[in-house]
C-alpha positions as CSV (number, residue, x, y, z in Angstrom):
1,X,103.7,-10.9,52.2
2,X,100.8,-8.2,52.1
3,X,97.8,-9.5,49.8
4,X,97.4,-6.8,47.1
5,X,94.1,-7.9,46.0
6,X,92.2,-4.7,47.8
7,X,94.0,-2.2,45.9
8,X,93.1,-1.1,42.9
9,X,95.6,-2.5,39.7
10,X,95.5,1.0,38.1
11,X,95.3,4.4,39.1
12,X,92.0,6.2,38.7
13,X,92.6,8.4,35.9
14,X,93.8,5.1,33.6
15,X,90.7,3.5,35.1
16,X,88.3,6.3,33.9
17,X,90.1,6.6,30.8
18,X,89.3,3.0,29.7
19,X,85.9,2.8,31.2
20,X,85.2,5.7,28.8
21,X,86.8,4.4,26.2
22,X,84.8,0.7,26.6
23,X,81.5,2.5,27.0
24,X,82.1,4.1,23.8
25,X,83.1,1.0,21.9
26,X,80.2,-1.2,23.5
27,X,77.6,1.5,23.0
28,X,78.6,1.7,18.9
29,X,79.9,-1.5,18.1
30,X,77.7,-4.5,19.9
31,X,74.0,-5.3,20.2
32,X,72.5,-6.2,23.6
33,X,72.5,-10.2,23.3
34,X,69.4,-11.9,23.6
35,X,71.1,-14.5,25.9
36,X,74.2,-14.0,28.6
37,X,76.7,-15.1,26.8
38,X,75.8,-14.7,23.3
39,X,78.4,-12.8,22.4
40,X,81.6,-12.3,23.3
41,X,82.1,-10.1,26.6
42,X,85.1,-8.3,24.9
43,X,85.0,-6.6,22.0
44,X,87.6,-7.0,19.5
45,X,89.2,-3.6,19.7
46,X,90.0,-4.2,23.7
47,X,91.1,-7.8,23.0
48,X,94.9,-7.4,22.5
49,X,95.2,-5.2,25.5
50,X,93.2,-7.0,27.9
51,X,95.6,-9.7,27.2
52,X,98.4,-8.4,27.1
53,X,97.2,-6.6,31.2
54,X,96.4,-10.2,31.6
55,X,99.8,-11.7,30.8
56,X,101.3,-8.8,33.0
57,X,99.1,-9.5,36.1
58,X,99.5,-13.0,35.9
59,X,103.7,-12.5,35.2
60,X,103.8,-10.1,38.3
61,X,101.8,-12.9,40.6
62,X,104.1,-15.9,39.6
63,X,107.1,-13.6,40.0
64,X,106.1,-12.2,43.5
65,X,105.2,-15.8,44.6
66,X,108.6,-17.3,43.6
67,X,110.1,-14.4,45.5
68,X,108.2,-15.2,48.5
69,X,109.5,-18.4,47.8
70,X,112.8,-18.1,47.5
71,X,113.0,-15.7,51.0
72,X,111.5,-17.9,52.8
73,X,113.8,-21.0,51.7
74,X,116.2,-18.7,52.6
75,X,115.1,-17.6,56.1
76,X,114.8,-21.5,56.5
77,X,118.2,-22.4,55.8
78,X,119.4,-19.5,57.8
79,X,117.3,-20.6,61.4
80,X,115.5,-17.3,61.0
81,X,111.8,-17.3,62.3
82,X,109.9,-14.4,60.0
83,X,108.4,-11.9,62.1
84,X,105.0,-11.5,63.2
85,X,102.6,-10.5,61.1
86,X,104.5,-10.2,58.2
């Protein structure tokens, strides 16, 4: 299988969208902390989404991965060598 990791999860627009919408909520709602790690990095209003992305991404990982799985218990059983490169 292809490793995803170099393309980006969202399209740009989304991407823009919500780093416009976390600048705003950072930039009225939290205080530079003295200390890394002071405060929370997420602020509350982004907390149930983030999550929620978080479940999704993880969801779409294990679910790929068991696919990958399966096909290749099933290429096994089968006497079929997967091709090259893939």
């Amino acid at each position: 299988m292809s490793d995803e990791t170099d393309a980006p999860a969202l399209p740009e627009p989304v991407r823009d969208h919500l780093g416009q919408q976390l600048r705003a909520a950072l930039q009225t709602e939290t205080q530079k902390p003295a200390f890394l790690g002071d405060e929370e990095s997420v602020p509350e209003p982004f907390a149930p989404q983030i999550e929620r992305l978080e479940t999704r991404l993880k969801t779409h990982r294990h679910g790929t991965e068991a696919v990958e799985r399966t096909l290749d218990g099933l290429l096994d059983d089968l006497g079929v060598a997967p091709k090259a490169g893939a």
